[in-house]
N, C-alpha and C positions, 0 to 999 in steps of 0.2 A: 512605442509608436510616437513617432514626430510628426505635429504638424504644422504646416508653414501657409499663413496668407499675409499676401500682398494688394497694398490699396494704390492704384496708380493716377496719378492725372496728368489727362495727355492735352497737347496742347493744343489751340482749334482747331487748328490746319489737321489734326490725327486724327480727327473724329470718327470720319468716314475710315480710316485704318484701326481705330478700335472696334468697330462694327466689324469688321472684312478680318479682323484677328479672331473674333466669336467665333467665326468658322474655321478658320482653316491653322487656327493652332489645334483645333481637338484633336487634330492627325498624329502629331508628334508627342502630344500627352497621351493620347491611346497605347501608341507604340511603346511608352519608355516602362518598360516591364518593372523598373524599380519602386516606380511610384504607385502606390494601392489605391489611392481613389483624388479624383481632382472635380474641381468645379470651376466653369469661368464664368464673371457676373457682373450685372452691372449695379446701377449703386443708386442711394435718392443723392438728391439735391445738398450739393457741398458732401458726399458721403452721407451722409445722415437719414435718422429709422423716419418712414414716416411721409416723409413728403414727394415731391412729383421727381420723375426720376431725372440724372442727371447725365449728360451724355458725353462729360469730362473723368469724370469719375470710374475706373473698371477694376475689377480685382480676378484675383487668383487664388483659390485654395487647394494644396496639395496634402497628402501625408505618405509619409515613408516608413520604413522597417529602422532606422539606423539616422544620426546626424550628418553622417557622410554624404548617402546618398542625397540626400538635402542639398549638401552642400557643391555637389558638382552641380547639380539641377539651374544650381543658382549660379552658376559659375560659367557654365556656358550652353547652358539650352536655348533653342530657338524662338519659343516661348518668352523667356525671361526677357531674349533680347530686342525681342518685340516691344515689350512694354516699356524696357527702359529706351530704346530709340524715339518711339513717337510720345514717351511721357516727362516731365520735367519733376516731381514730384512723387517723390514713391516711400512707403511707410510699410516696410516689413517686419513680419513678430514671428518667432519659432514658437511652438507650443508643444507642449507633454500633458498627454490628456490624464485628467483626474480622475473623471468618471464622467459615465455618460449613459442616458436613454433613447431609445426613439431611433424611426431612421430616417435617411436622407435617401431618395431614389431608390428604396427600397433594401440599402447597406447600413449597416452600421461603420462609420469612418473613421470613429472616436473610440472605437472601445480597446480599453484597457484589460489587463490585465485581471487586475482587481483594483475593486474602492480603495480609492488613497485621499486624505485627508490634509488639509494644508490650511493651517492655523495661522498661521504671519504669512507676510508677504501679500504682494501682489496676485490678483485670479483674476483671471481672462473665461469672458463666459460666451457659449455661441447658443442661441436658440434659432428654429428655424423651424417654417412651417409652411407647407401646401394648402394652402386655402377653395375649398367648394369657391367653385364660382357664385351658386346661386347664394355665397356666405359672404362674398366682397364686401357689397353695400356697408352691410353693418356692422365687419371685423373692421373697416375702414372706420365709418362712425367712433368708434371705439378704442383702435390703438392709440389715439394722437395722442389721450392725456395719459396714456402707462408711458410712451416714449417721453412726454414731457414730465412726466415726475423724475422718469430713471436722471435726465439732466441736472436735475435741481438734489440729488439724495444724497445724503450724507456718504463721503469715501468715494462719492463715482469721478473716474480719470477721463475716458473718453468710451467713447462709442459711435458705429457703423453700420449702416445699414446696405446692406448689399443684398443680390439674389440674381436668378436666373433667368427670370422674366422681372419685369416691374410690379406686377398685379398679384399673381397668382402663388407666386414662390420666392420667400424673403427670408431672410436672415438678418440677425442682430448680432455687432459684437461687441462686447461691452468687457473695459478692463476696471476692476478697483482696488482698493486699496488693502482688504485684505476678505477672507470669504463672509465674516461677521457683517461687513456691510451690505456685500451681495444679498446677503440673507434678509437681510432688514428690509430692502428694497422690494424683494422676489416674493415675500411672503407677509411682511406687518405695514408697507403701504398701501392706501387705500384702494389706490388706482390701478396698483397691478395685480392686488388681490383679486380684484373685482373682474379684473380680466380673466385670471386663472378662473374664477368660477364662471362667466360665461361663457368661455373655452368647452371646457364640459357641458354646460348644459344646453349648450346652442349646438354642439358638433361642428363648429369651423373649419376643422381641420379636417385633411382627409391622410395627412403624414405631417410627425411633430418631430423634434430633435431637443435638446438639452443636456448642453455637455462643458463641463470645468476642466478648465487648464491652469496648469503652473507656467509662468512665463520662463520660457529659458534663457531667452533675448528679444531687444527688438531696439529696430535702429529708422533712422531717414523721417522724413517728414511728410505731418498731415494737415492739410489745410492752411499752408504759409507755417508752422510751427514746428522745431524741430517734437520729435515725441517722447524725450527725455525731459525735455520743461512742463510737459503737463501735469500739473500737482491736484493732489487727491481734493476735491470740494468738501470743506465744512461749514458748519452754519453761519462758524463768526467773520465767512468768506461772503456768504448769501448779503 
């Protein structure tokens, strides 16, 4: 299983044609039998988890049986060429999922095979979550400082905050340096501990996702920066 998402920023003048794409690309993603499950989404502020949404910012995420089909996808879909006409800035990553829980609209998008394990290298992590409405308030209260740690952790590359609506259905995509760090952040910091267990004991959520990818590629730029110079944060950086 392949999966590919794309982060675009369109320029002002496109705004109102990144809105009017929500709609009427879903026709030609529905139709394209190759592709198993897509999302189109918009994003916070500069791309980023967390804050007020941003209405330059838009992404795409697909996934496929095979790298091919990928690859025409990108090659000349109506879709893609949506994005890249009205955007000046586009930052795409292929992914091969490692493993994964939880679903997304009620699919699982990510699931593999079997648990695969990936000790070096770079991991790409997507979490995502449907939030109760009557749970906003104070999942809101509460994300800002798990997103502002994940910034500041030892090994983290970059990260994106996108989703379907702004409020209600968000997603995180976070790359680092290798899963040891992932790990360090997801489970022995304080802030996103503290999250995971009011997760659970509040019921937030009303559908969760968590799912590791090995990066296969990823090319173009995020936020004025090509995304091959983003270098992994250490402390002796901080």
């Amino acid at each position: 299983m392949i999966a590919a998402l794309t982060i675009t920023k369109f320029r002002r003048y496109g705004i109102p044609f990144a809105f009017l794409g929500m709609a009427i690309l879903r026709l030609p993603l529905w139709l394209n039998r190759n592709c198993k499950f897509w999302k189109l989404m918009g994003s916070g502020k500069d791309a980023q988890v967390d804050l007020p949404p941003d209405f330059k910012h838009w992404a795409i995420i697909t996934t496929w049986d095979n790298e091919e089909d990928c690859d025409e996808f990108y090659a000349s879909s109506f879709p893609i060429k949506w994005f890249r006409f009205f955007g000046y800035e586009e930052f795409t990553i292929l992914l091969k999922a490692l493993s994964s829980h939880g679903l997304w609209s009620g699919k699982e998008p990510f699931k593999s095979i079997e648990n695969t394990k990936l000790d070096q290298g770079k991991i790409a992590v997507i979490t995502r979550a449907k939030i109760h409405f009557s749970k906003l308030k104070e999942f809101k209260s509460n994300i800002k400082r798990a997103a502002d740690q994940m910034r500041i952790s030892e090994g983290f590359i970059l990260s994106a905050g996108v989703g379907e609506n702004p409020f209600l259905d968000q997603a995180t995509f976070s790359i680092w340096e290798n899963a040891a760090y992932m790990k360090n952040y997801a489970y022995k910091s304080f802030d996103h501990a503290d999250i995971i267990k009011l997760t659970r004991e509040r019921q937030w959520y009303s559908e969760d996702l968590f799912a590791r990818f090995e990066i296969l590629k990823m090319e173009g730029v995020f936020n004025g920066k090509s995304v091959n110079e983003y270098q992994p944060l250490h402390q002796s950086n901080n």
